[in-house]
KEROTOR-27354 format. One record per atom (N, C-alpha, C, O, CB): residue in one letter; x, y, z. Coordinates in steps of 0.05 Angstrom, whole numbers, padded with zeros to 5 digits, always signed. Glycine has a CB too. Layout:
BEGIN
AXYZ ...
This chain:
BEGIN
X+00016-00024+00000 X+00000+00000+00000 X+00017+00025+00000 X+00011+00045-00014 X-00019+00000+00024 X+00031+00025+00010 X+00054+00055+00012 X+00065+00061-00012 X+00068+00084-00021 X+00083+00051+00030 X+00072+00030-00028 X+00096+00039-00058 X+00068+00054-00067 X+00072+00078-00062 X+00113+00005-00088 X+00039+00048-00079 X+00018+00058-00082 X+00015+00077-00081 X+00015+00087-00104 X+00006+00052-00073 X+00011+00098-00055 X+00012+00112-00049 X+00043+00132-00056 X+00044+00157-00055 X+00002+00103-00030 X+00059+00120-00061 X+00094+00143-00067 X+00087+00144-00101 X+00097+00163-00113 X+00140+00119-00058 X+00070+00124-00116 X+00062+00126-00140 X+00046+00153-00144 X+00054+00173-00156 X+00047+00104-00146 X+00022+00148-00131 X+00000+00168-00133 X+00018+00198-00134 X+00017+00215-00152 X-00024+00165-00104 X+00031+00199-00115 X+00043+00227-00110 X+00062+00231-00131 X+00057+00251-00144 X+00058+00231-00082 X+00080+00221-00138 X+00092+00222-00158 X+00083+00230-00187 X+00088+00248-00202 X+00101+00203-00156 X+00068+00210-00188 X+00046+00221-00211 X+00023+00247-00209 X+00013+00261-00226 X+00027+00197-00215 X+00022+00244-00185 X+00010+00280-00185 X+00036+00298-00184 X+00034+00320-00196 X-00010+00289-00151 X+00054+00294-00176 X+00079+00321-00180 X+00080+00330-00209 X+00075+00350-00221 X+00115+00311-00170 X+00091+00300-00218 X+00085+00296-00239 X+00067+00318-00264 X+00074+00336-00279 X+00074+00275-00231 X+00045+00307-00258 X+00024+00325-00277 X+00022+00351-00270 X+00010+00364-00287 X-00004+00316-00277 X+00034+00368-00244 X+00039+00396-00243 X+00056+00402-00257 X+00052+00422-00272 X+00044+00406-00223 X+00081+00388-00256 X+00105+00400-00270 X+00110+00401-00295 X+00134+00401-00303 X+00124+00391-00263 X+00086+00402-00313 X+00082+00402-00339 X+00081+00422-00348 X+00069+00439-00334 X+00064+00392-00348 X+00094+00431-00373 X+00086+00460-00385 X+00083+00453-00415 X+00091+00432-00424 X+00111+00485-00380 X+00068+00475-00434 X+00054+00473-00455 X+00067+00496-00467 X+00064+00519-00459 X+00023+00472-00453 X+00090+00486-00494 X+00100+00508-00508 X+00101+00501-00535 X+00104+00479-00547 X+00125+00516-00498 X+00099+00535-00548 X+00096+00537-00568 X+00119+00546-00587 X+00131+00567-00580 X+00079+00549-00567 X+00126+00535-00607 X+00151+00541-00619 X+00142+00554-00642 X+00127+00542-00657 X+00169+00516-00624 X+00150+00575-00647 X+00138+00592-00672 X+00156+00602-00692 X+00180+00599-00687 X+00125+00617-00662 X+00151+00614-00716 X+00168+00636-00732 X+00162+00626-00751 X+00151+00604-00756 X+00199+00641-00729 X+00173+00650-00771 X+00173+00639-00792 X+00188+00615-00812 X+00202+00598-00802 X+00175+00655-00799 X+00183+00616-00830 X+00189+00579-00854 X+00222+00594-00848 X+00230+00617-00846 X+00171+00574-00910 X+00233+00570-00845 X+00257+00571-00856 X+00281+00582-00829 X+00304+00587-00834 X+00254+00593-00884 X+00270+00582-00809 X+00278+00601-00785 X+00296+00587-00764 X+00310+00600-00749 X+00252+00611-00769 X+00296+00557-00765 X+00305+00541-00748 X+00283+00520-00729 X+00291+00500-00717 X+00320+00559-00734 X+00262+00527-00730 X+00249+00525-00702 X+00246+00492-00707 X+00244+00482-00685 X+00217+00546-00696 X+00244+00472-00725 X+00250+00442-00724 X+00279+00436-00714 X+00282+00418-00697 X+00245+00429-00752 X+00300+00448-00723 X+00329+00443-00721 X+00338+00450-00684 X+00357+00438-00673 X+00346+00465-00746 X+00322+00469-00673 X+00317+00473-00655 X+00316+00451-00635 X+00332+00440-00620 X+00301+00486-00658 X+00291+00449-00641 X+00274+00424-00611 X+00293+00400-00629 X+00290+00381-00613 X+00219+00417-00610 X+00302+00394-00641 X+00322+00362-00649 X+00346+00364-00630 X+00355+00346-00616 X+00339+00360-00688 X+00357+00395-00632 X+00384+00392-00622 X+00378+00402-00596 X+00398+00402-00582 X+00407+00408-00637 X+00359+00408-00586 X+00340+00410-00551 X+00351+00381-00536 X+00366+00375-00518 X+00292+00408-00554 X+00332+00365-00559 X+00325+00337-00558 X+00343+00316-00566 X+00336+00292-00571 X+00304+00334-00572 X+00365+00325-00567 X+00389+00312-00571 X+00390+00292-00596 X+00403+00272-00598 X+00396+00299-00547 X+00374+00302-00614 X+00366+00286-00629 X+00383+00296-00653 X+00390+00319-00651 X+00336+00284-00630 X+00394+00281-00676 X+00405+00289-00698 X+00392+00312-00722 X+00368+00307-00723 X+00409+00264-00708 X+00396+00325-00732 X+00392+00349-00748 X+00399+00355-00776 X+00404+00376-00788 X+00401+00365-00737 X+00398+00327-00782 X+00415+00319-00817 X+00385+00317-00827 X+00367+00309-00813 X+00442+00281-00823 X+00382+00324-00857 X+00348+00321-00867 X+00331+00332-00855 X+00310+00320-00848 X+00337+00297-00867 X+00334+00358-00849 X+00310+00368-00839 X+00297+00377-00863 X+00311+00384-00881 X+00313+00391-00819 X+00271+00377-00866 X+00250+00383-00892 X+00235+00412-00871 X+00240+00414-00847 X+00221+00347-00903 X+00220+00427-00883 X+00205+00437-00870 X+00178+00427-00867 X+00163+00414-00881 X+00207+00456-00875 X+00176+00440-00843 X+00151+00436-00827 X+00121+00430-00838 X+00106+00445-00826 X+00148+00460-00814 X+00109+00414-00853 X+00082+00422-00863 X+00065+00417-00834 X+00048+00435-00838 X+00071+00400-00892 X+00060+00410-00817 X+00044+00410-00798 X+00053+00423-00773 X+00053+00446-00767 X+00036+00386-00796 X+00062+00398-00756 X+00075+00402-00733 X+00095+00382-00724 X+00096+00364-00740 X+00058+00406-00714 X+00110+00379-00704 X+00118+00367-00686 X+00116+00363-00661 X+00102+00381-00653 X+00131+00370-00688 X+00122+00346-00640 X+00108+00355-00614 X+00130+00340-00607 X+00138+00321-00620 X+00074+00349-00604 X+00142+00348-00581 X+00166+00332-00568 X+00171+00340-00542 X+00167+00363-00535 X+00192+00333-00583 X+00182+00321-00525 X+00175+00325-00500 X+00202+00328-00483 X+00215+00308-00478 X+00157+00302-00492 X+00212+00361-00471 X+00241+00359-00465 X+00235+00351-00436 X+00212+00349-00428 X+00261+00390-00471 X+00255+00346-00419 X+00256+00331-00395 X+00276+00358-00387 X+00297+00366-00397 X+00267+00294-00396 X+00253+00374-00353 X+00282+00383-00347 X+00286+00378-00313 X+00273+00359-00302 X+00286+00417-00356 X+00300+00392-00301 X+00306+00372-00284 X+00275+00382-00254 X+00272+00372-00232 X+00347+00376-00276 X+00261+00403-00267 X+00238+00405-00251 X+00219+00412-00271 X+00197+00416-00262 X+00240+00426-00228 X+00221+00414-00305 X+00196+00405-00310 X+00202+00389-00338 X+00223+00384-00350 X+00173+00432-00312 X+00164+00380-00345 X+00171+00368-00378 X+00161+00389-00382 X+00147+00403-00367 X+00158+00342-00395 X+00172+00394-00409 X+00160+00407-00421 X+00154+00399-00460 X+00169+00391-00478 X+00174+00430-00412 X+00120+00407-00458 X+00104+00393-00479 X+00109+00419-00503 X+00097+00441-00502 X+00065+00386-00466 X+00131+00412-00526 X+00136+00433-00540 X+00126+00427-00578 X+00139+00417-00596 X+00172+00437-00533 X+00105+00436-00580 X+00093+00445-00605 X+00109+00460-00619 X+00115+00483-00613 X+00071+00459-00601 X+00120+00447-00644 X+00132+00463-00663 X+00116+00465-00689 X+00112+00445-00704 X+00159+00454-00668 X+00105+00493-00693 X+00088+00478-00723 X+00099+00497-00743 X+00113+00517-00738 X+00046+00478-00724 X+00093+00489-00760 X+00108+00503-00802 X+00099+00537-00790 X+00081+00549-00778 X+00075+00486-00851 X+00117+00540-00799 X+00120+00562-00812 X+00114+00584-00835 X+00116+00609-00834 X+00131+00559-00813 X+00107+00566-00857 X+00103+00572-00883 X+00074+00592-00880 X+00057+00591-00862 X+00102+00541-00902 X+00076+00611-00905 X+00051+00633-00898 X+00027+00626-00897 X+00012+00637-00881 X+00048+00654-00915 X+00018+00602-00919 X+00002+00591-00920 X-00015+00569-00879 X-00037+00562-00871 X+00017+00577-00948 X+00010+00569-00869 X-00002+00559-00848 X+00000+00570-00818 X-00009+00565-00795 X+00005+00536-00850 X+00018+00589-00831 X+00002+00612-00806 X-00014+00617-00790 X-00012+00621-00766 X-00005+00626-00809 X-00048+00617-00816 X-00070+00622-00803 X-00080+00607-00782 X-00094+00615-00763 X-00087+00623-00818 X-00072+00586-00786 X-00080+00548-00767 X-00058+00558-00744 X-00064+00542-00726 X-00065+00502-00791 X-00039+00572-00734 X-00024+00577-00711 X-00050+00576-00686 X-00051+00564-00665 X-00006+00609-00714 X-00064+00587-00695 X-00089+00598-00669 X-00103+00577-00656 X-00113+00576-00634 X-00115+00618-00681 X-00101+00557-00677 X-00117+00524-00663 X-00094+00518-00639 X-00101+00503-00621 X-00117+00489-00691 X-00069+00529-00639 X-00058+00516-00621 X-00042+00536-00595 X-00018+00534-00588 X-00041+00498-00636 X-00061+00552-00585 X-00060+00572-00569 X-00062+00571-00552 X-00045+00577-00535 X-00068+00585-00570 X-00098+00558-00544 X-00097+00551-00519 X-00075+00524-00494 X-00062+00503-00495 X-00123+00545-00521 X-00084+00543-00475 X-00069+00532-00456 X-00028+00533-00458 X-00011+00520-00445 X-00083+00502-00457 X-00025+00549-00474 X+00007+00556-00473 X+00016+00561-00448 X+00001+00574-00433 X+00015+00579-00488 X+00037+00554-00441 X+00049+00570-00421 X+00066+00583-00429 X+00069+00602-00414 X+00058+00558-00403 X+00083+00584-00451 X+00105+00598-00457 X+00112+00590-00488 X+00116+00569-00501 X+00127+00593-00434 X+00111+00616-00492 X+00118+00625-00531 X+00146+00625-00533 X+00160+00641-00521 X+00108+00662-00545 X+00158+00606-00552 X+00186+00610-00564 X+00180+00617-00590 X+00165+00606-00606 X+00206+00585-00563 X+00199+00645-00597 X+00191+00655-00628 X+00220+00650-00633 X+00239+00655-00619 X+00178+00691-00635 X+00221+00635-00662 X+00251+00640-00669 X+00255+00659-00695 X+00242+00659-00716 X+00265+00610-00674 X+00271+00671-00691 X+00278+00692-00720 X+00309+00677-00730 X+00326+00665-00716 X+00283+00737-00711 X+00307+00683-00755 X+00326+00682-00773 X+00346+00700-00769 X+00350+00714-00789 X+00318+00684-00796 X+00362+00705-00745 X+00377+00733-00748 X+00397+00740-00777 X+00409+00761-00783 X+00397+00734-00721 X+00394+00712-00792 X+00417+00724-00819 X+00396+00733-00841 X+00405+00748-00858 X+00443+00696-00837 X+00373+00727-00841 X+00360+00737-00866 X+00346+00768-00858 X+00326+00768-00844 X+00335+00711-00878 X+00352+00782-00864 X+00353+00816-00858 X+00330+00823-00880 X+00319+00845-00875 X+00387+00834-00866 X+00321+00812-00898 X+00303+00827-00917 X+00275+00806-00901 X+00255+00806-00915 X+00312+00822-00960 X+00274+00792-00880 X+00242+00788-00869 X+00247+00793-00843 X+00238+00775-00828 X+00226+00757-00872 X+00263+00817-00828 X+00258+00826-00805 X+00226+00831-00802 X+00209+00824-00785 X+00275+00850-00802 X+00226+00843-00821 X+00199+00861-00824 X+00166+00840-00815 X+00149+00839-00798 X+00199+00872-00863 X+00174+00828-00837 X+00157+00800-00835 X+00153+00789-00811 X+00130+00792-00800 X+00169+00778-00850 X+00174+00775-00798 X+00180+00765-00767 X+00167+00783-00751 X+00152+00773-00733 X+00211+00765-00758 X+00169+00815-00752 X+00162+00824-00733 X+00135+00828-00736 X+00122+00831-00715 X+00175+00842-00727 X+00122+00830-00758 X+00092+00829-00761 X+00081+00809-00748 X+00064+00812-00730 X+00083+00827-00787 X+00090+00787-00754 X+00075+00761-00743 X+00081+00759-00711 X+00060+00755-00698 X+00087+00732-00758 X+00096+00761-00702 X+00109+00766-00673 X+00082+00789-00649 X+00070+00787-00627 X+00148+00789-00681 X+00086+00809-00675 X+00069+00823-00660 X+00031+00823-00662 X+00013+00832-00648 X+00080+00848-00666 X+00033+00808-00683 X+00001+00797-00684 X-00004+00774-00659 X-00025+00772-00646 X-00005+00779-00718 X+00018+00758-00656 X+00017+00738-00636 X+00008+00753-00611 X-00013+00748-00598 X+00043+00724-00632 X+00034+00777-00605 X+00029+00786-00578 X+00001+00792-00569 X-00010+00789-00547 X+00045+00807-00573 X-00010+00806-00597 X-00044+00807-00588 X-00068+00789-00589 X-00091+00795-00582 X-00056+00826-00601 X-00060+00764-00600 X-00080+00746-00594 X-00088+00739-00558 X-00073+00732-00540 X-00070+00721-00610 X-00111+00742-00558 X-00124+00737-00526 X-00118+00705-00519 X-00118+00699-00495 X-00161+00743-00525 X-00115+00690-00533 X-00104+00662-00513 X-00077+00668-00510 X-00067+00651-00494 X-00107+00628-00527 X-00061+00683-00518 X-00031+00683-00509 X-00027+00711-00494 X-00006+00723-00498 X-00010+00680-00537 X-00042+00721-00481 X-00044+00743-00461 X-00025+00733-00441 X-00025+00708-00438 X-00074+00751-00450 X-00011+00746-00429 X+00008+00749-00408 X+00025+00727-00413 X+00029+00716-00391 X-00004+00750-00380 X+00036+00716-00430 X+00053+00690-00428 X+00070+00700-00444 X+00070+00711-00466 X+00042+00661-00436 X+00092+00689-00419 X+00121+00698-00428 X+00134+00687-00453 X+00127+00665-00461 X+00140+00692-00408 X+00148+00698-00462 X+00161+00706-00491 X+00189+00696-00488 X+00202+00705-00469 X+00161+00742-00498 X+00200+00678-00506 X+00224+00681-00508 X+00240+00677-00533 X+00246+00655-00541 X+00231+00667-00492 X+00244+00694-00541 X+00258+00692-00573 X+00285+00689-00574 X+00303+00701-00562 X+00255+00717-00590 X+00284+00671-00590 X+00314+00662-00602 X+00329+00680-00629 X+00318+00677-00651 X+00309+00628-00614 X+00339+00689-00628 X+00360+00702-00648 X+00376+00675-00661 X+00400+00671-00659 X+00385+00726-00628 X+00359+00660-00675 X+00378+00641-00691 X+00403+00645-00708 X+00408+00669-00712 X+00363+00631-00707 X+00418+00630-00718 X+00431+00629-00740 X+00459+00649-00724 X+00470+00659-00744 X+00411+00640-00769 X+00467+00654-00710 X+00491+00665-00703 X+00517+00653-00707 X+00536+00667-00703 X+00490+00670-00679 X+00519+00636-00713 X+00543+00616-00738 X+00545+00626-00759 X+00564+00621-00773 X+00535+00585-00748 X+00520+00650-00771 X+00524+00657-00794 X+00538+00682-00806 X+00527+00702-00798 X+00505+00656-00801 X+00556+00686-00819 X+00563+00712-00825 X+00543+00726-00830 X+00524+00719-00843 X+00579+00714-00845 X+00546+00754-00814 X+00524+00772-00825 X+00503+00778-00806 X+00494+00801-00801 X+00510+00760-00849 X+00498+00758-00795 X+00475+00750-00778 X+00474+00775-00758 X+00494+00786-00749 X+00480+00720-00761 X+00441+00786-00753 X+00442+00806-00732 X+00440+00797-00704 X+00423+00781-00697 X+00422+00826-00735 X+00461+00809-00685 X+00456+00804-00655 X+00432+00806-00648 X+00413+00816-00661 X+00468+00819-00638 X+00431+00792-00619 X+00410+00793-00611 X+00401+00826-00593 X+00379+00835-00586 X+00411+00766-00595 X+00425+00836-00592 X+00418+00866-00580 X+00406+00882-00609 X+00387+00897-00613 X+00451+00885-00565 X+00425+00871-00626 X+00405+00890-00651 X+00383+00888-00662 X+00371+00905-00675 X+00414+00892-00674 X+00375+00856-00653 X+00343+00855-00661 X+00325+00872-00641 X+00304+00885-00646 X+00332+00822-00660 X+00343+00867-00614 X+00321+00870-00589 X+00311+00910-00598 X+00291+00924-00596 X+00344+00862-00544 X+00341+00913-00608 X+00333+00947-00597 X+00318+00956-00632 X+00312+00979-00636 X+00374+00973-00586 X+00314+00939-00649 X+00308+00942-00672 X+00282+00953-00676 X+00265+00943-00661 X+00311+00922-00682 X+00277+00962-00684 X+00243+00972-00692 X+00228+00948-00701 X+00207+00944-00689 X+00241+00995-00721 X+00236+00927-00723 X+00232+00903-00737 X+00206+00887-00710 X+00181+00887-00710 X+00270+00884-00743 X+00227+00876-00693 X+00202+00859-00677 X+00196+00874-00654 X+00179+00862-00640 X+00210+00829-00666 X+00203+00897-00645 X+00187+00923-00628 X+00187+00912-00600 X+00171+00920-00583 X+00152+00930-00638 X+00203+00894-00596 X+00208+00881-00568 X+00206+00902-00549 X+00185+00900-00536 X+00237+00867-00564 X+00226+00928-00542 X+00226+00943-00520 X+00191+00946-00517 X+00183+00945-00494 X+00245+00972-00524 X+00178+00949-00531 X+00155+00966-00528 X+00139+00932-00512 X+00115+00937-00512 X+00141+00985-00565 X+00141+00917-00506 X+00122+00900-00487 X+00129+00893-00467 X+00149+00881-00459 X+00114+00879-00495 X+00103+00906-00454 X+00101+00918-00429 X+00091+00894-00411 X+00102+00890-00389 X+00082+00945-00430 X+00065+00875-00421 X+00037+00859-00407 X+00054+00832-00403 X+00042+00810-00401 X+00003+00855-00432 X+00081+00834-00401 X+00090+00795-00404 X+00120+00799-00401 X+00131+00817-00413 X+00082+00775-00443 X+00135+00780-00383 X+00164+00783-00387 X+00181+00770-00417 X+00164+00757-00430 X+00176+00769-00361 X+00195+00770-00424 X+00199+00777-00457 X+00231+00762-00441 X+00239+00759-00418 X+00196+00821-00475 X+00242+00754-00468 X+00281+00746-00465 X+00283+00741-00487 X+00267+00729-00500 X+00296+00718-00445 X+00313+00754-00498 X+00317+00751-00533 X+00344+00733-00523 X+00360+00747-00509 X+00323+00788-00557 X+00352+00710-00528 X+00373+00697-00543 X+00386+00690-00560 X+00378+00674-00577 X+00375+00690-00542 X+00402+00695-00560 X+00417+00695-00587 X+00438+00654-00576 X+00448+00641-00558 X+00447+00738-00589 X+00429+00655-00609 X+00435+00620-00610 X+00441+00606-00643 X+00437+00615-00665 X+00401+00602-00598 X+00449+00587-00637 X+00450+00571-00670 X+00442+00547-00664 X+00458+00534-00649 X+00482+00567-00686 X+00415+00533-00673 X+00413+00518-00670 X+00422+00492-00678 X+00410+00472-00669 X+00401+00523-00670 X+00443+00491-00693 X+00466+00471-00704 X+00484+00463-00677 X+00484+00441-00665 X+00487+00487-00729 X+00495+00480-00673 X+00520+00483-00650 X+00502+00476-00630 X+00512+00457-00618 X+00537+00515-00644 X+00474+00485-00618 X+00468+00486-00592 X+00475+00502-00572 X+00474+00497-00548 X+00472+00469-00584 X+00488+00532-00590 X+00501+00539-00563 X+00479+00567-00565 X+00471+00579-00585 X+00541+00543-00561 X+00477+00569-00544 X+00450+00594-00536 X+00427+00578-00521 X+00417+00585-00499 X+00434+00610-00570 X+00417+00551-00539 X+00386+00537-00532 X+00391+00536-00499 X+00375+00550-00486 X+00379+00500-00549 X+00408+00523-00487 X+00404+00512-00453 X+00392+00547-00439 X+00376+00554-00422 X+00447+00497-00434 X+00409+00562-00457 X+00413+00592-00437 X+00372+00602-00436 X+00356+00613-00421 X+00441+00629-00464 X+00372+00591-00458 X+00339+00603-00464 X+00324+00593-00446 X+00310+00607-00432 X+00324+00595-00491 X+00326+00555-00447 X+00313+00534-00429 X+00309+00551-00398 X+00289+00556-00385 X+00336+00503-00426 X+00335+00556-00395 X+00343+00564-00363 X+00323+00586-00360 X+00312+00589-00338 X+00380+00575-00356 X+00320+00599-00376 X+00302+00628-00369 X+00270+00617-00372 X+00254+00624-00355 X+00309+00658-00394 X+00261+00602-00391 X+00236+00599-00398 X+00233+00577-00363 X+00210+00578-00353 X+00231+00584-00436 X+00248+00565-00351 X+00240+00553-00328 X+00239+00574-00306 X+00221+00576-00290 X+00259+00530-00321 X+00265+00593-00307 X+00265+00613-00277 X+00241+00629-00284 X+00225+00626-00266 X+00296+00636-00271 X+00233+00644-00301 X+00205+00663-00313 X+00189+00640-00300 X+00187+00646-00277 X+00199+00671-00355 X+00177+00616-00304 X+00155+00599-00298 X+00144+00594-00268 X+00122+00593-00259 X+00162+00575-00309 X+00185+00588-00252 X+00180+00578-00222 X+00174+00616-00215 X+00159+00617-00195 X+00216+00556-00203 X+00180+00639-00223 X+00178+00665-00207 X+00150+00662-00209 X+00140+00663-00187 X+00191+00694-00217 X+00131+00659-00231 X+00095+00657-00230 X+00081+00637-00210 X+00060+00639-00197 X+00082+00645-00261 X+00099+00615-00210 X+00079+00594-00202 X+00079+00594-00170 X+00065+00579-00158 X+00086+00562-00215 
């Protein structure tokens, strides 16, 4: 009766320590190459996104349930079926492709105003920093493009990362958990 009982609890800690995230941006941005190399998983053949992905990172106080879906313009509109119940928005930008700042930040900021993603924290990745050219993540942040300074209703974190290398993703992880345990 006791192991029973160390079950039950476990499995209830368990199902608190779940979180529901959304991996966003535009086609071509990283955000599959991303959650692979999260997920320690290999990153050779990546195709893009026509639907989604869903994969489950393990951390050392939560899972977390991470939705990655396409990108492409065409499937955009279908982002909104998968809104509810987020806990936390990862947007990734392309920091080397400079002619769809613009773009990125449109969609970024249409997100911020959808009402199921009200107050949920933000954390954007500044991809592609392996790349020549590529803009920092201070130059996106202070950029006009995705208008970051200006949100006010949600705590926000821009990292700068390559999702090849892996080096930036843990730094993001670490914040999208400390932002979660300061709410809960």
């Amino acid at each position: 009766m006791p192991y029973f009982l160390d079950l039950l609890r476990k499995l209830k800690h368990k199902h608190q320590r779940e979180l529901r995230v959304l991996l966003l941006g535009l086609d071509n941005a990283g955000k599959t190459t991303i959650l692979k190399s999260l997920s320690k998983e290999g990153h050779e053949n990546i195709s893009p996104t026509r639907g989604f992905n869903i994969k489950s990172l393990k951390n050392k106080e939560w899972n977390l349930n991470v939705w990655d879906i396409g990108g492409q313009r065409k499937i955009r509109p279908y982002w909104r079926n998968y809104f509810e119940n987020t806990d936390v928005l990862i947007y990734v930008v392309d920091s080397s492709d400079r002619t769809r700042f613009e773009e990125t930040g449109e969609e970024l900021n249409e997100l911020l105003e959808e009402e199921k993603l009200q107050r949920v924290p933000v954390l954007v990745f500044a991809n592609k920093q392996d790349l020549v050219g590529a803009a920092s993540a201070s130059d996106l942040s202070d950029g006009d493009a995705l208008n970051l300074q200006s949100i006010r209703d949600r705590p926000w974190q821009i990292q700068a990362c390559s999702a090849l290398s892996g080096e930036g993703l843990e730094d993001g992880l670490t914040w999208v958990v400390k932002t979660i345990n300061s709410k809960k």
